[in-house]
N, C-alpha and C positions, 0 to 999 in steps of 0.2 A: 958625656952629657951634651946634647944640642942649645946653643947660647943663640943661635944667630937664625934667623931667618930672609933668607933671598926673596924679594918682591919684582917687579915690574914696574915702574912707575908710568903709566901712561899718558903724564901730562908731560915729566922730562923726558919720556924719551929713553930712560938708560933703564940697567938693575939698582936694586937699592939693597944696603945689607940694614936689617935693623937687629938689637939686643933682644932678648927675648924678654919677656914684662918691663921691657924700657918703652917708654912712649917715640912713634916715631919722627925724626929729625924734618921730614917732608910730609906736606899736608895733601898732595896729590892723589890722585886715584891708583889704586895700586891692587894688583894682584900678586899674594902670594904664591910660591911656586915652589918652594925646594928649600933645603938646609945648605946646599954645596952651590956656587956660581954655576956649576955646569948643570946639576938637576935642575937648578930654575931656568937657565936659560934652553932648556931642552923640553920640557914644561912649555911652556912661553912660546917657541915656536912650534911643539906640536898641538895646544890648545888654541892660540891665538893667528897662528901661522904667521906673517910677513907683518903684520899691523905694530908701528911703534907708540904712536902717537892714539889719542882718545880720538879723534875724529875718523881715524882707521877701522874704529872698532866697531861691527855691528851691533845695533840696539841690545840687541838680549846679551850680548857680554857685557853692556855696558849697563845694564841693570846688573845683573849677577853681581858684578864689581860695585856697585854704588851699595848695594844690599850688603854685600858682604863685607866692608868697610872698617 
């Protein structure tokens, strides 16, 4: 059974692990990406490429991400 889901956080910077129907710890913008640390951060760089940070991010991801929220 998957409990956890791997995010992106684009305002810190790092991964984020959240619960599953637990509200999440960080209020940041965040894309989810994978159940395992390595599927999100593989996720992550093939959809986002190089970008950490929100101001990285091209407009249209950065709506996808605000919409998908």
């Amino acid at each position: 059974m998957i409990s956890t889901v791997y995010s992106w956080c684009f305002d810190c910077g790092t991964l984020h692990a959240t619960r599953i129907n637990r509200p999440r710890t960080c209020t940041g913008h965040q894309a989810n990406l994978g159940y395992t640390p390595e599927e999100a951060l593989a996720a992550k760089h093939r959809t986002f490429g190089d970008a950490n940070q929100w101001h990285e991010l091209p407009s249209h991801h950065q709506q996808r991400i605000t919409a998908n929220g």
